[in-house]
C-alpha positions in Angstrom: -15.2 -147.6 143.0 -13.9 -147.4 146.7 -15.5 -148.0 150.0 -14.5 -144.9 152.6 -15.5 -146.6 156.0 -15.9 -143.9 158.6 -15.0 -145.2 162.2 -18.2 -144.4 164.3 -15.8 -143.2 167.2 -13.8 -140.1 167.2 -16.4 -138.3 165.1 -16.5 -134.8 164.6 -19.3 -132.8 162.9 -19.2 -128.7 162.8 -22.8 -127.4 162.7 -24.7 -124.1 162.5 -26.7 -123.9 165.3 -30.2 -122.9 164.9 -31.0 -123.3 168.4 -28.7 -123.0 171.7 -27.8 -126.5 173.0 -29.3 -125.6 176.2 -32.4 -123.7 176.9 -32.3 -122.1 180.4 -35.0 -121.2 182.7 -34.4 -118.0 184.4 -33.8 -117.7 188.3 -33.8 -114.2 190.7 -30.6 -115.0 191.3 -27.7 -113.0 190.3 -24.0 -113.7 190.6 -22.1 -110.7 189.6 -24.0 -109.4 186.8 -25.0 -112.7 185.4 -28.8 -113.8 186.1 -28.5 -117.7 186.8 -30.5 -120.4 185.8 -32.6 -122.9 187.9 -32.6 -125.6 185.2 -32.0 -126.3 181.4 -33.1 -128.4 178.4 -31.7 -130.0 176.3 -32.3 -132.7 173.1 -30.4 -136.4 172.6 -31.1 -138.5 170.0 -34.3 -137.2 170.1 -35.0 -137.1 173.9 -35.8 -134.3 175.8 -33.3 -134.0 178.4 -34.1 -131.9 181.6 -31.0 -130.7 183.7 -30.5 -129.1 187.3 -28.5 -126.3 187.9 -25.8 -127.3 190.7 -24.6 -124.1 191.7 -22.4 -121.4 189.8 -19.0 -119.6 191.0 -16.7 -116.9 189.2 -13.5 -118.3 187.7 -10.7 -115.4 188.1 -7.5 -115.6 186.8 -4.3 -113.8 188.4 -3.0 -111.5 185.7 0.6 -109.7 186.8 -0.3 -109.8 190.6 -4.1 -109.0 189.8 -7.5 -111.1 190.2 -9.4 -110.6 186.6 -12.7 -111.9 186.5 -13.1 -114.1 183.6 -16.4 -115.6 183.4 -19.4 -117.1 185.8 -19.8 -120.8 185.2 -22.8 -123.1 185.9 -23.2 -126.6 186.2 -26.2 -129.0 185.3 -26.5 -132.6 185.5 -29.6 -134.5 184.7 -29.8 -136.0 188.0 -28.6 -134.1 191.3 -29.1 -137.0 193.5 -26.3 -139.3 191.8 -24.1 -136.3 191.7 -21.1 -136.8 194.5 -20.6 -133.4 195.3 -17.3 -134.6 198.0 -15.9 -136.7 194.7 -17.9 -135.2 191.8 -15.8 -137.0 188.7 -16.9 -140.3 190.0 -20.8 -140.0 189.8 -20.2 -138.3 186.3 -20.3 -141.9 184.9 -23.8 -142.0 186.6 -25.5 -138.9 184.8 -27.3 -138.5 181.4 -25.9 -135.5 180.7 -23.9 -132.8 182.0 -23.2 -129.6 180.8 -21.5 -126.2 182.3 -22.2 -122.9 180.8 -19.1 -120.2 181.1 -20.9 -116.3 181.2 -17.7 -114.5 179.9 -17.0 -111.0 181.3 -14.4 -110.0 179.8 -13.3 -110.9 175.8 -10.7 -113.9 176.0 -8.7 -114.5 172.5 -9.3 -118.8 171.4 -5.6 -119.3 171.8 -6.4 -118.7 175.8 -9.8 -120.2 175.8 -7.5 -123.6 174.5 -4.4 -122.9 176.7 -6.3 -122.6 179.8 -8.3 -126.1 179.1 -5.1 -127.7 178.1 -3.8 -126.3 181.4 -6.8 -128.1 183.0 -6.4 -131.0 181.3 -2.7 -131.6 182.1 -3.1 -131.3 185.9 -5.7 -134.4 185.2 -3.4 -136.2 183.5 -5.5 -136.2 180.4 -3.4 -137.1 177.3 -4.0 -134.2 174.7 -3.0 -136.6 171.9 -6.1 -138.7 172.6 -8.3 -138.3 169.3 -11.1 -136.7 171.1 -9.2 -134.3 173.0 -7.3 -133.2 169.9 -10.6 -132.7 168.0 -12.3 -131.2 171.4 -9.0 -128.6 171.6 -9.4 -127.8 167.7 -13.0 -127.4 168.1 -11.6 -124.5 171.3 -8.9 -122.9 168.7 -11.1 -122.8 165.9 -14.0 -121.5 167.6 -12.8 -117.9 168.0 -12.9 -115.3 170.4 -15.3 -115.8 173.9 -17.1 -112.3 173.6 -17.8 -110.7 176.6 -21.6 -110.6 178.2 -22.4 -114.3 176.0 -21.7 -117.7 176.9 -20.0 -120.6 176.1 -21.4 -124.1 176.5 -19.6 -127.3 176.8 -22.3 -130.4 176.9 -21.7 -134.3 177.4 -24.6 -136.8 176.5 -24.5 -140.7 177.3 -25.9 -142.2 173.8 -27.8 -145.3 173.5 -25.2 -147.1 171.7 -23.1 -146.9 175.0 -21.2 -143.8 173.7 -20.9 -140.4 174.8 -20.9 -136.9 172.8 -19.7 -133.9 173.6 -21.3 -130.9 172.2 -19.2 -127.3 172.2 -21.4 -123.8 171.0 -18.8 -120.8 171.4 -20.3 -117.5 172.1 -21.5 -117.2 168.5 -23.8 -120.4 168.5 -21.7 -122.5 166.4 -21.6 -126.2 167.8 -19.3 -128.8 167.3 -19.6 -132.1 168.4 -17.1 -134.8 169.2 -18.8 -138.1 169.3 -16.6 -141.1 171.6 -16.1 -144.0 173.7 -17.3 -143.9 177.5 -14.5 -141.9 179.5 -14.9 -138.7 177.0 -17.3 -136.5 179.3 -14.9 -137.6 182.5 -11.8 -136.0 180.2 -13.4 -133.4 179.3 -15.2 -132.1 182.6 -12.4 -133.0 185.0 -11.3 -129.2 183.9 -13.5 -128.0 185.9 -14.3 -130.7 188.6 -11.2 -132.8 188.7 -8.2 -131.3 190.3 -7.8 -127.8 189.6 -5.4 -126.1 187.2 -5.0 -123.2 189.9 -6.1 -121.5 192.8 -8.7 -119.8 190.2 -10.4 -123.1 189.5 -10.0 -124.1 192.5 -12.5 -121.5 194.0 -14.4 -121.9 190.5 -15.3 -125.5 192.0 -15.8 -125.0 195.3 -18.5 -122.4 194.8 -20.2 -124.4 192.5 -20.0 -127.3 194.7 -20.7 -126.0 197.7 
């Protein structure tokens, strides 16, 4: 009989999610027609997780001369006061967990979900043939369309072992999770808080951060 090792890193495990990865507290606030959170739950290796909401901004994309709004994202981090809003991928090292949520107002096709993150990625200088972001960009493709007036939630967890996770629920509640060395939730976030892909992003960030 044959032994079939499986490396602990580079994991990837598709799961039907009973429960959304985050569970939000409703604010009074509204940013175009998306009520915002104040703060979020979530659950790590059996941990209850409690997360801040930074701030939220609209990402629009320039389509033939034209600013389309695309979604409303929001950022929480476990910990606002180790989060360097000035240089915000280098306190990411420093947070529990992180996760953005993306309110998408308008249907976007998977092939453009994953182009516009590999855009993203590529102005970081990410390599997309790095096992995680392969499996993080499949996750994207395979995940299907972002239907409009639902969200999309991308999550990083620091694990005990000294790893990190990141967990991806498309706007159906699927979740996929890609399980990694430290540096993962860096890659992965600088898409939105690492240099931006475009002028779209750009503003994206800023409003979140400001």
């Amino acid at each position: 009989m044959k032994t079939i090792i499986i490396p602990i890193l580079s994991v990837l495990v598709s799961l039907s999610a009973n429960a959304a990865l985050l569970k939000t507290e409703a604010s009074t606030n509204k940013l175009e027609s998306v009520t915002l959170s104040s703060s979020a739950t979530t659950n790590s290796e059996g941990e209850e997780i409690k997360l801040s909401e930074v701030g939220a901004g609209l990402r629009a994309k320039k389509v033939f001369m034209v600013n389309v709004k695309v979604y409303v994202g929001e950022l929480y981090v476990a910990d606002t006061g180790k989060l360097n809003k000035a240089d915000p991928m280098t306190s990411l090292k420093d947070q529990k967990a992180v996760a953005i949520q993306l309110h998408f107002m308008r249907e976007v096709d998977a092939d453009n979900v994953q182009k516009s993150f590999k855009d993203a990625l590529k102005a970081n200088s990410v390599n997309l043939d790095d096992a995680q972001i392969k499996q993080f960009l499949d996750a994207v493709s395979k995940g299907g369309e972002a239907e409009k007036g639902k969200a999309l939630t991308i999550l990083g967890t620091r694990l005990k072992d000294g790893n990190e996770k990141i967990s991806y629920e498309t706007t159906t509640g699927s979740v996929t999770e890609i399980k990694g060395p430290a540096g993962l939730i860096e890659k992965v976030f600088s898409i939105w808080l690492g240099k931006p892909s475009d002028d779209g992003v750009a503003q994206l960030k800023k409003s979140i951060l400001k």
